[in-house]
C-alpha positions in Angstrom: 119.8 -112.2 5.2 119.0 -112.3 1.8 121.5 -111.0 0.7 124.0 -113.2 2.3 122.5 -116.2 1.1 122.9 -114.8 -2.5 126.6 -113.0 -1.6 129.1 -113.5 -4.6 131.4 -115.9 -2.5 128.5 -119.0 -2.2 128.8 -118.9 -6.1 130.5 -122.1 -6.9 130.1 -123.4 -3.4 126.6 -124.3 -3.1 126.2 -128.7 -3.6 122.8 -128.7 -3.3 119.2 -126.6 -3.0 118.5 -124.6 0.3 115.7 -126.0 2.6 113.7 -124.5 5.5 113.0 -126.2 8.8 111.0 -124.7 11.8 113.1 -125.0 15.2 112.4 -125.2 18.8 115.4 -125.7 21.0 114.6 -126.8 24.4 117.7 -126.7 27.1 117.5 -128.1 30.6 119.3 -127.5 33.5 118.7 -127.9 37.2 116.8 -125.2 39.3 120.6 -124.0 40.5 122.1 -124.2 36.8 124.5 -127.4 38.0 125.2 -128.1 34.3 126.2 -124.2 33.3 128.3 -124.5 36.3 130.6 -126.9 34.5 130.1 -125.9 30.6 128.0 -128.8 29.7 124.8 -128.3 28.0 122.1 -130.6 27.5 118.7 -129.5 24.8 115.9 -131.0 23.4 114.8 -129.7 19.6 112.1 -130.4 17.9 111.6 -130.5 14.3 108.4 -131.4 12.7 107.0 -134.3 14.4 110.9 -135.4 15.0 113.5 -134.8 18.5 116.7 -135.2 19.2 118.4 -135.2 22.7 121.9 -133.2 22.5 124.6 -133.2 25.4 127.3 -130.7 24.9 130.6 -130.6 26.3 132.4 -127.5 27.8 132.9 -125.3 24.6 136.1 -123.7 23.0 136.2 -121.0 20.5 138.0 -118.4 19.2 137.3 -115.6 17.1 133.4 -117.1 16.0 135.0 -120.7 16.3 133.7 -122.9 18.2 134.4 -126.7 19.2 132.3 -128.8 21.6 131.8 -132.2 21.9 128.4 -132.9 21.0 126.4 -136.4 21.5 122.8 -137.0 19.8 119.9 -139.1 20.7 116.7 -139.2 18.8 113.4 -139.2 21.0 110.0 -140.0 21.0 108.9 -137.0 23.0 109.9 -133.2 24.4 111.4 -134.7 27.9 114.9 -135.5 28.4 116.1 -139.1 28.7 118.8 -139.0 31.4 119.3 -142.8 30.9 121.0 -141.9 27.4 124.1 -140.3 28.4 125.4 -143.3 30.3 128.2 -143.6 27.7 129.2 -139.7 28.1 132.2 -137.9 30.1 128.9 -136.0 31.6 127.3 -139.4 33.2 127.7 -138.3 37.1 126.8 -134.7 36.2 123.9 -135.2 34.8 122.3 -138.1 36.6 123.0 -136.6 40.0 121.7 -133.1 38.9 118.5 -135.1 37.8 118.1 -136.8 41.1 119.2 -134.0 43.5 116.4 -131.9 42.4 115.3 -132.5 38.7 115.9 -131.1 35.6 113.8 -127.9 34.3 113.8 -125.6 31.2 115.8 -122.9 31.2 114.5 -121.8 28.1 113.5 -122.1 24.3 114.7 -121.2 21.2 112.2 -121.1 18.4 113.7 -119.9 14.9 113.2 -120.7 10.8 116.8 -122.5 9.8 117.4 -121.9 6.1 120.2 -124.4 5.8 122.8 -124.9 2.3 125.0 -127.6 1.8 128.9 -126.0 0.3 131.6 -127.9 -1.1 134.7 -125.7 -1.5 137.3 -126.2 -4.6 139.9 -128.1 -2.2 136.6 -130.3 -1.0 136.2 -128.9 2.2 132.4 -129.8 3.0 130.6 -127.6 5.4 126.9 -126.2 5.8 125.8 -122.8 6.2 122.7 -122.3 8.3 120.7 -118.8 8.2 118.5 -118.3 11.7 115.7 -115.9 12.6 113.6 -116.6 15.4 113.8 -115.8 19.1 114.7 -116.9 22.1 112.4 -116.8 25.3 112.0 -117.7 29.1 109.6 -120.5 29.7 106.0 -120.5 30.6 105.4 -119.7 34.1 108.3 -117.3 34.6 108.7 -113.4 33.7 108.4 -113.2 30.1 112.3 -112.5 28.4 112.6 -112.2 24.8 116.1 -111.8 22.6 116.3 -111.9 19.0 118.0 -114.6 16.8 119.7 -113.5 13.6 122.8 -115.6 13.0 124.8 -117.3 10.3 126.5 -120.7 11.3 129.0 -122.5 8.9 129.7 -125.9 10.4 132.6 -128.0 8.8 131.7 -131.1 8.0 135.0 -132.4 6.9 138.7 -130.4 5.3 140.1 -126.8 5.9 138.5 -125.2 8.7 140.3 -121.7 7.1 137.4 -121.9 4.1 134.8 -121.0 6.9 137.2 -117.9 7.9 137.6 -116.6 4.3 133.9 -117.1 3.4 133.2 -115.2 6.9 135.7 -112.3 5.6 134.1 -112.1 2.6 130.8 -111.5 3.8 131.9 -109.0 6.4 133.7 -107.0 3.7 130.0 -106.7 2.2 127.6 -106.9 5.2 127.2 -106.1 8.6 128.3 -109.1 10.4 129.5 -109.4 13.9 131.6 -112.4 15.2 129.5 -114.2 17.8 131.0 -114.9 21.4 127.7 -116.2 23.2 125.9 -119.5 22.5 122.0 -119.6 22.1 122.4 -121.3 25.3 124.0 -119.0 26.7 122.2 -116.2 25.9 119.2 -118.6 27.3 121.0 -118.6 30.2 121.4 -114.9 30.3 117.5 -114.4 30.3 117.0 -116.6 32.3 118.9 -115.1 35.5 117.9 -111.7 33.8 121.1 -110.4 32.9 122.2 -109.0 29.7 125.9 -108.7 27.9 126.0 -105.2 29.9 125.3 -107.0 33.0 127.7 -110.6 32.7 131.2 -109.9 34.0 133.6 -109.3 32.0 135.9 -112.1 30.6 139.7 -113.3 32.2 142.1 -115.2 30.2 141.7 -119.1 30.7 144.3 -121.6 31.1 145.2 -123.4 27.5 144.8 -126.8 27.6 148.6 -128.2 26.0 149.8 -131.3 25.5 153.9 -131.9 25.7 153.4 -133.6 22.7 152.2 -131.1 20.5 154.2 -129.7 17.5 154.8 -125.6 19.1 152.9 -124.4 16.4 149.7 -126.4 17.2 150.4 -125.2 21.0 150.5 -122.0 19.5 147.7 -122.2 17.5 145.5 -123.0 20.3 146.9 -120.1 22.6 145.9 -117.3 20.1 142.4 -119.0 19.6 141.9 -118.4 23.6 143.7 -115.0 23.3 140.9 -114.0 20.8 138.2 -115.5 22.8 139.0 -113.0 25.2 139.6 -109.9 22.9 136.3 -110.6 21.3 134.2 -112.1 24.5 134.4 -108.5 26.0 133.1 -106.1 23.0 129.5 -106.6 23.6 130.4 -105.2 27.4 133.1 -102.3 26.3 130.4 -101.2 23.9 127.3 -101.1 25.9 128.8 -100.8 29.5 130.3 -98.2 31.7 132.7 -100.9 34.1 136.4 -99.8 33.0 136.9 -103.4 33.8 135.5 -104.2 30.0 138.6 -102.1 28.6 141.3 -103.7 31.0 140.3 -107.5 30.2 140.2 -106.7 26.5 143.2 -105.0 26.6 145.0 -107.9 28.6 143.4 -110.2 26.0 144.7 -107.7 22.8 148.2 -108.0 24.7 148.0 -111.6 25.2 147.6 -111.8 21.6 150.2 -109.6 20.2 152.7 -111.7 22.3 151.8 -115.0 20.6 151.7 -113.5 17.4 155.3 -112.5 18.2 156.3 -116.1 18.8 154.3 -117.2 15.9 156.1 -115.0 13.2 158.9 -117.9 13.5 156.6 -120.2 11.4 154.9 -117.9 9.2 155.5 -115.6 6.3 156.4 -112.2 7.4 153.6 -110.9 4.8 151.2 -112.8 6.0 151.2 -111.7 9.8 152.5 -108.2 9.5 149.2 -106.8 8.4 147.4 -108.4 11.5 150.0 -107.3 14.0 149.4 -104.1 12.7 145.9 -103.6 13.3 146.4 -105.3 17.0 149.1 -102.4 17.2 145.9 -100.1 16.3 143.5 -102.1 18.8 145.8 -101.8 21.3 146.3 -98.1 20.9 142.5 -97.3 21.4 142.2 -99.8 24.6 145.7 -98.3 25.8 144.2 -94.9 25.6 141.1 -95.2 27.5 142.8 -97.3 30.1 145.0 -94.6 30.9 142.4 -92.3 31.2 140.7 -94.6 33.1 143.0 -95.1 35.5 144.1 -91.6 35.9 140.2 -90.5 36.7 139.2 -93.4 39.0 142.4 -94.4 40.7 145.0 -91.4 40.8 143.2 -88.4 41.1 140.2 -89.5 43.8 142.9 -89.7 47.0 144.8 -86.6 45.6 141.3 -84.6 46.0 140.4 -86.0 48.9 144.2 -84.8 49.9 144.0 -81.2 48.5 140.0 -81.0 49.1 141.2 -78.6 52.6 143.6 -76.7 50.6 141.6 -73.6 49.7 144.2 -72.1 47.4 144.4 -76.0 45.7 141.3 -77.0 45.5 139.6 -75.2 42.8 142.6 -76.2 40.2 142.2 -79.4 41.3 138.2 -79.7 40.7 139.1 -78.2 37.2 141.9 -81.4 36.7 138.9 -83.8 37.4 136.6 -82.2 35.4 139.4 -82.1 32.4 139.8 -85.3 33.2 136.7 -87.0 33.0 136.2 -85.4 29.6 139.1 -86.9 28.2 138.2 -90.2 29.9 134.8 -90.0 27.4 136.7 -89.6 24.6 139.4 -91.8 25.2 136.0 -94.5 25.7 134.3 -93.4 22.8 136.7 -94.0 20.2 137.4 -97.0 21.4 133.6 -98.0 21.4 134.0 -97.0 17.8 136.5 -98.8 17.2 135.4 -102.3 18.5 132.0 -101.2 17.3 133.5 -101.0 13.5 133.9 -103.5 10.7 137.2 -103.1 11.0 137.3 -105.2 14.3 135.4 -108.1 12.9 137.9 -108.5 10.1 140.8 -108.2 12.9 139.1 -111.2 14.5 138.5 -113.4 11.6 141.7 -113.0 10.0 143.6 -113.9 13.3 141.0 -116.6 13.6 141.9 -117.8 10.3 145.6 -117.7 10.8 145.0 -119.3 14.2 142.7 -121.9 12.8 145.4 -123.1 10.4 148.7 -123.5 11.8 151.6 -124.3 9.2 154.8 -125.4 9.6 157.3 -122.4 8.9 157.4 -120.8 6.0 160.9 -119.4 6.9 163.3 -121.4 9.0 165.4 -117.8 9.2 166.0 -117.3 12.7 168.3 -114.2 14.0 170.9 -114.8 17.0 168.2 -112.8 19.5 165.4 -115.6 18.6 167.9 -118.7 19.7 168.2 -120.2 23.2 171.2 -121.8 24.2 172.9 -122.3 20.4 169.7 -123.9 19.2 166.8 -121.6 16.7 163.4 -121.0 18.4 162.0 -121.3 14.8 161.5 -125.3 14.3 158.3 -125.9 13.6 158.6 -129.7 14.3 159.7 -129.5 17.6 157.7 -130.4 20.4 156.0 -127.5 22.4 157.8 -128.7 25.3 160.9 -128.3 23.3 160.1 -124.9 22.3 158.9 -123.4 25.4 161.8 -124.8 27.6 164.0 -122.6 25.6 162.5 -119.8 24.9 161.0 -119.2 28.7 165.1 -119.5 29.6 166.0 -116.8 27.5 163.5 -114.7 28.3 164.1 -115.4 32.2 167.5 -114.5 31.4 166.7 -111.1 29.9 164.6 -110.0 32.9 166.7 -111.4 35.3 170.0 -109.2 34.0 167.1 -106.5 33.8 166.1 -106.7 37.3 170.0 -106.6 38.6 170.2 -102.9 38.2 166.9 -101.6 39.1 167.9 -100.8 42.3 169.2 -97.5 41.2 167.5 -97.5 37.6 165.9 -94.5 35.8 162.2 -94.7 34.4 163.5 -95.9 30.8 165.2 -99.1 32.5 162.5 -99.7 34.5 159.9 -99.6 31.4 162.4 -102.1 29.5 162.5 -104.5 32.5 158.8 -104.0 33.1 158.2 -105.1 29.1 160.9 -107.7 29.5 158.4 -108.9 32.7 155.5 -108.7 30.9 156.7 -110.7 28.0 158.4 -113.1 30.2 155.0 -113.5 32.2 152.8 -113.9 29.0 154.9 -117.1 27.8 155.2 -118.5 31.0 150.9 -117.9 31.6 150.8 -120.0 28.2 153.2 -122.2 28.6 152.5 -123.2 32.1 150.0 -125.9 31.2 152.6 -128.2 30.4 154.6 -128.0 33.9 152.0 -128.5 36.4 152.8 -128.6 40.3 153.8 -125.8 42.8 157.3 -124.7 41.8 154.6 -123.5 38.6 152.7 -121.4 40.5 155.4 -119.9 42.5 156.9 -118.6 40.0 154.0 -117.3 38.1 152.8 -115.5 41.7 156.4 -114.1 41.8 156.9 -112.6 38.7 153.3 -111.6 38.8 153.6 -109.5 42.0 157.0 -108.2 40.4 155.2 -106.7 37.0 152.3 -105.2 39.2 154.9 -103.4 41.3 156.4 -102.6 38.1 153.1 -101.4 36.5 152.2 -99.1 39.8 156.0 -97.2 38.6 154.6 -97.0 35.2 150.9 -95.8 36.0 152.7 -92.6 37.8 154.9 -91.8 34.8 151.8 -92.2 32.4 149.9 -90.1 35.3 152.5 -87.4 35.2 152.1 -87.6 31.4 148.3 -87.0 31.5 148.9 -84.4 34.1 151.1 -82.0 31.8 148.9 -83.0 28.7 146.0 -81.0 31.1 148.4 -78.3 32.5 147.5 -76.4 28.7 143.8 -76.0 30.3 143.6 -75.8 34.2 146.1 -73.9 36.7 149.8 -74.6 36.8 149.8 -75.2 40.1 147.2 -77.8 40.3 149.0 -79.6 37.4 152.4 -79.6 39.6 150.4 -80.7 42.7 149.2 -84.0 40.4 152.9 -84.2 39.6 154.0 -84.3 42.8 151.5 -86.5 44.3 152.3 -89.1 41.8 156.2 -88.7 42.7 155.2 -89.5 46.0 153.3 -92.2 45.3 155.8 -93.3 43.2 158.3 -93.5 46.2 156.5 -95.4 48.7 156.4 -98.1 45.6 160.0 -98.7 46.2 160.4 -100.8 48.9 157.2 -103.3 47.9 159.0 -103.7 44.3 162.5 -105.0 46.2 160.5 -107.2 48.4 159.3 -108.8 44.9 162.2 -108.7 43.4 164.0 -110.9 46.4 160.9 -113.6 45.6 161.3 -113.9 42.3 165.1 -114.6 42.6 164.0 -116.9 45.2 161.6 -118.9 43.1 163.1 -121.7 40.7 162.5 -121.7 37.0 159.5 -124.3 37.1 161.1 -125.6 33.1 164.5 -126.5 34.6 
């Protein structure tokens, strides 16, 4: 921490001296945690012989960056004063938490806040505070510790993209993780006695979108929730065993690779390129272990319970398992490594920094494949309405021609149409927010249950795949009876994937 506070990139920056403040953050909560229930968090800090009341809105961030509404009273003691939020969105919650059965701590923070006022050259104002302390159950209750060592940059006023820079810079330097979890919530954590092993591991959220918007602001807030997901399950994919932790960060890495796609039509090619590649090299590790994951936990247990009577089978078999499970370790340890590495924080705050500041298009240049009925997916100033309308047509159009011939289709065309699927699903999962009602969720359960029958075709393909990469090791005939199985299972896929396919066609484009 020293070190940070006297890092190159604060030269210049710095508009006034450093002070020191002793903190103790008090948040409250009802016995059943009503207010965590519904993202709203209400604390109590004392400083000196001073308090403040703070009610907090449900939060949104992405990549480190987060946004809450946030409303402050000043006190004259350590209790809450429910009578002050009358004027809030949170009035009802809180006041009938506080009646039902009271409001409680739920714990306290108590750290030394070395806080520095920064102007940047564009005058951008923000402040960087440095925090050591700890955070702890309260009296009465099973005693829970967890450290505090965090840097905060809050803008003030200006380009939110000077916190991201100054953030890169000290991560090329230091070792600096992006931060996913509140103080509250790690509170919260404690509290209930879980850790970042133990919480579940993080779904894509809907994207709140206005029809208004320009497409690249609704774009801009799409990859900010993409990357809250990517990053909101590292602590878990490092620390925990649940395969679940690589299959929600992968979903999360795809997510984002698909709006990056879309937002390459209002940025410089030089300028993205560099970040889609290391997604590409995210994904690869997170593709890799789920694979293997898959393979070990969902393909081969049912096969060996299969072949377990088959004396002359069983033995190969045991020795696929075992060959297996080994390459499932690897396949999770170098993606630990991975997410565990520098290199994934810069990922993050360089597509939080391009997320954080959406431009209008550097290059209007739009090829025939990125227009929808005559008219270029690459306007900046249109609407988001605008902009998705014609872009979820043409891609409904590609999967529907797709679809027509899979009846008889060989694993290549069923891969394309199963991409074209995916992709289709991804803009339609963002996009969705702005077409609310039934026909919406139709389709999305439609073409959902269509790219998971799809997905069951590719898991055997990737299964047979696996299963000659371990024929070099175990017996030939065990490797053929993996290869088979799969081709069985693969069959008995069929008639569930036309059964979706005659829904989809069924359900209406919800944008028409």
């Amino acid at each position: 921490m020293p070190l940070l506070l006297r890092h190159p990139a604060l030269r210049g920056l710095k508009r006034g001296r450093a002070r020191s403040a002793q903190l103790s953050s008090t948040y409250f909560d009802s016995p059943d945690f009503r207010l965590q229930r519904e993202g709203v968090s209400l604390r109590v800090r004392r400083s000196g012989r001073s308090f403040v009341q703070t009610l907090k809105g449900p939060p949104q961030a992405g990549a480190g960056l987060h946004m809450r509404a946030e409303h402050e009273w000043p006190l004259k003691s350590g209790e809450p004063d429910v009578t002050l939020v009358a004027a809030t969105p949170w009035k009802k919650l809180v006041t009938k938490a506080h009646q039902d059965r009271g409001l409680v701590p739920v714990c306290t923070a108590e750290y030394e806040r070395r806080t520095v006022p920064l102007e940047f050259s564009d005058g951008t104002r923000a402040v960087i505070c440095v925090d050591r302390g700890e955070i702890r159950t309260p009296p009465g209750l099973r005693v829970r510790r967890a450290p505090i060592a965090e840097v905060e940059i809050e803008l003030e006023d200006g380009d939110a993209g000077n916190l991201f820079r100054l953030g890169l810079a000290f991560a090329a330097d230091l070792p600096v993780a992006v931060m996913t979890r509140s103080k509250a919530e790690r509170g919260y954590a404690l509290r209930q006695g879980l850790t970042a092993a133990a919480a579940a591991p993080v779904r894509a959220e809907p994207i709140t979108l206005d029809k208004d918007d320009a497409a690249v602001e609704a774009l801009s807030a799409i990859a900010q929730e993409c990357l809250r997901q990517v990053a909101a399950n590292a602590p878990g994919l490092v620390t925990d065993d649940d395969p679940e932790w690589v299959h929600q960060m992968r979903v999360g890495t795809r997510r984002l690779r698909s709006c990056l796609s879309l937002m390459k039509r209002f940025a410089a090619e030089a300028e993205l390129e560099p970040l889609v590649a290391e997604v590409k090299w995210l994904a690869a590790l997170l593709g890799d272990a789920r694979d293997w994951d898959v393979f070990a936990t969902e393909t081969l247990p049912p096969l060996s319970a299969w072949f377990v009577r088959d004396a002359s089978a069983a033995p190969g078999i045991k020795r696929v398992r075992d060959r297996a499970a080994r390459r499932r370790r690897e396949a999770r340890k170098r993606a630990r490594e991975g997410v565990a590495s520098p290199r994934f924080q810069r990922l993050l705050l360089t597509a939080g920094l391009i997320a954080a500041t959406p431009r209008p298009a550097a290059s209007s240049q739009g090829s025939a494949a990125e227009t929808a009925g005559g008219a270029p997916l690459s306007d900046a100033s249109a609407r988001a309405s605008v902009f998705a309308t014609k872009l979820l047509a043409r891609r409904h159009r590609k999967f529907a021609d797709l679809a027509q011939a899979l009846g008889h289709a060989g694993n290549d065309e069923r891969h394309a149409a199963r991409i074209a699927a995916k992709r289709l699903r991804y803009v339609a999962e963002f996009f969705s927010p702005l077409y609310p009602g039934k026909r919406t969720r139709t389709y999305l359960e439609t073409l959902s249950a269509t790219q998971d029958a799809l997905g069951q075709f590719n898991d055997a393909v990737t299964a047979a795949r696996l299963a000659g990469e371990l024929s070099g090791t175990v017996d030939a005939a065990a490797s053929g009876a993996v290869r088979g199985w799969v081709a069985a299972q693969a069959a008995a896929i069929e008639p569930g994937l036309e059964k979706a396919l005659r829904r989809f066609n069924a359900a209406r484009p919800f944008w028409q």
